[in-house]
SEZA-339170 format. One line per 5 residues: number of its first residue (from 0); their letters; for each residue x, y, z of C-alpha. Coordinates in steps of 0.05 Angstrom, whole numbers. Layout:
# SEZA-339170
NUM	a	X:Y:Z  ...
# end
This chain:
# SEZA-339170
0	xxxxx	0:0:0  28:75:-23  18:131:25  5:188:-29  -3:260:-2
5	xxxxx	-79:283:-23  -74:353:-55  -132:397:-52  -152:448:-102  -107:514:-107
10	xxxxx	-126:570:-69  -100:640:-97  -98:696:-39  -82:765:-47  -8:784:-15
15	xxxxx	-11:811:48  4:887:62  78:898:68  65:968:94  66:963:172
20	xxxxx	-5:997:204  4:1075:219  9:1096:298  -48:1153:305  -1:1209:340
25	xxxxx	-40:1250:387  -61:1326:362  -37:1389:394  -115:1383:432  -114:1325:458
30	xxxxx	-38:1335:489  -69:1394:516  -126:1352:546  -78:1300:575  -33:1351:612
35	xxxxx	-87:1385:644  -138:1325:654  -86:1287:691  -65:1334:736  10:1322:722
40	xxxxx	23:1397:698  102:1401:699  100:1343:646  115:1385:574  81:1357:519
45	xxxxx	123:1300:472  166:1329:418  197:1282:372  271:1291:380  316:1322:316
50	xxxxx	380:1302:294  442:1341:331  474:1375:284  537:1421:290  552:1472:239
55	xxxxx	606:1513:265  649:1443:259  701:1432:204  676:1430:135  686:1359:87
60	xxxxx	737:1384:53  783:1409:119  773:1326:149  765:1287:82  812:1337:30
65	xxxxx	880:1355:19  922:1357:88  982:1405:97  1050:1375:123  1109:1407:138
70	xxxxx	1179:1414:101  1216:1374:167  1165:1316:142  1185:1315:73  1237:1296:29
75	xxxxx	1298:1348:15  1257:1403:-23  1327:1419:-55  1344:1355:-95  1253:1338:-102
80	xxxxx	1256:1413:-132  1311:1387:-183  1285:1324:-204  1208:1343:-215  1240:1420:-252
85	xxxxx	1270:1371:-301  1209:1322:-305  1169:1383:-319  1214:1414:-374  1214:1349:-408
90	xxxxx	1143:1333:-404  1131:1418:-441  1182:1397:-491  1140:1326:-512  1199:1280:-487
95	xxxxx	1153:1245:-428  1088:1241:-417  1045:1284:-377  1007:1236:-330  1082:1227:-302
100	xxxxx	1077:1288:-269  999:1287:-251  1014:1273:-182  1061:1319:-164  1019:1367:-195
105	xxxxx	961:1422:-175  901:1416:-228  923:1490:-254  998:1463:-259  982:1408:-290
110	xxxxx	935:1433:-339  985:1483:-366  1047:1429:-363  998:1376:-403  973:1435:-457
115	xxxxx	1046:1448:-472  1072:1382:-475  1012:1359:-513  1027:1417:-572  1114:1404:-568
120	xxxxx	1085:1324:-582  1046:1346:-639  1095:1390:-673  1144:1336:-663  1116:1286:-704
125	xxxxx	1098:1326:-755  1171:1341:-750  1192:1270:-755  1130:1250:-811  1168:1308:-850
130	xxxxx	1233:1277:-842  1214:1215:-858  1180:1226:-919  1244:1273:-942  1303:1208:-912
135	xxxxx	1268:1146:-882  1332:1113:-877  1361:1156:-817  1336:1199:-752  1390:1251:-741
140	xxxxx	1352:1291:-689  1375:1278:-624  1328:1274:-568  1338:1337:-522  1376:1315:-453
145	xxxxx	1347:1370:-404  1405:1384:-340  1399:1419:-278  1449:1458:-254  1436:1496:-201
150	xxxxx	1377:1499:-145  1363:1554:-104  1317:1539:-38  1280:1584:13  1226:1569:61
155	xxxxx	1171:1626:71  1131:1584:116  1130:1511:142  1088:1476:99  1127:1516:37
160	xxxxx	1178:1514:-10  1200:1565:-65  1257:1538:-105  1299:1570:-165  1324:1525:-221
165	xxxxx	1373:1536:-270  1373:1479:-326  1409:1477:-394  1359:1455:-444  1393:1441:-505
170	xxxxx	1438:1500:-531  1385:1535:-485  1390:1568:-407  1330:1568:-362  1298:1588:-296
175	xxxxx	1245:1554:-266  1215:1592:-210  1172:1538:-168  1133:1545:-108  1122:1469:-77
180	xxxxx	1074:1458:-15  1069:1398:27  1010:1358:17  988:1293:39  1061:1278:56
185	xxxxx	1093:1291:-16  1110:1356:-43  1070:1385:-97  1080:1437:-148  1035:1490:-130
190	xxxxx	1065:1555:-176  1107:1544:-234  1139:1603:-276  1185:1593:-337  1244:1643:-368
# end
């Protein structure tokens, strides 16, 4: 003998709410009525409590953004000055890429520094498709080797550097005036003038 399981017919119910049931909150009346009907009179009516909030604290950007450090924290602003003067002259002149120097960088910096290296990379090849189409056999351009020289360092405040960089760029002298300020632990080019 086989025990089978007798099915019924199908029932089809509607779902169930998934709202749960509102809590009637008393009017301002009937608070009224309470307070003076129970004779409990030092009892202030319910308020729903708010949300502290504190506006005079820090803002996102002073916890969450960029933080200052200070020049005892950081590498020699000297020989940093030196090596990022001749990243930067080399990146304007098409030689490296831009992203190398993004982090080192402020957004205006950078923007200028990628602009310039963008338009030396473009006249470049059109240089070399020129030059090619004229002698595809040979490239007799050498690349341009940018040196520093000389770096000049001074310290206006703790958290800031201004350095002065002489490089020989080719058959060329130049200056770099830079003004680095410690961020985040790294220095970072903050002001950058060219002569």
């Amino acid at each position: 003998m086989s025990l089978r399981p007798v099915l019924g017919p199908v029932r089809i119910c509607p779902a169930p709410p998934s709202a749960p049931p509102g809590v009637a909150l008393p009017t301002h009346e009937e608070n009224a009525e309470e307070s003076t009907g129970s004779g409990d009179h030092d009892a202030p009516p319910y308020v729903q409590d708010a949300l502290a909030m504190d506006f005079a604290s820090a803002r996102d950007d002073q916890i969450f953004g960029p933080q200052p450090s200070r020049a005892a924290d950081l590498p020699d602003p000297a020989g940093w000055a030196a090596h990022i003067a001749q990243a930067i002259v080399e990146v304007m002149h098409g030689a490296r890429p831009a992203t190398q120097v993004l982090r080192w960088t402020s957004p205006e910096v950078y923007a200028v520094i990628a602009r310039r290296g963008a338009l030396a990379a473009r006249r470049e090849a059109a240089a070399r498709g020129a030059e090619r189409r004229q002698d595809a056999a040979t490239d007799h351009r050498p690349r341009r080797r940018t040196q520093v020289t000389r770096v000049l360092v001074g310290h206006p405040r703790p958290d800031v550097t201004e350095a002065s960089v002489v490089l020989v760029d080719g058959s060329r002298v130049r200056a770099l005036a830079i003004r680095l300020v410690g961020r985040d632990g790294r220095w970072v080019v903050e002001a950058l003038q060219i002569g």
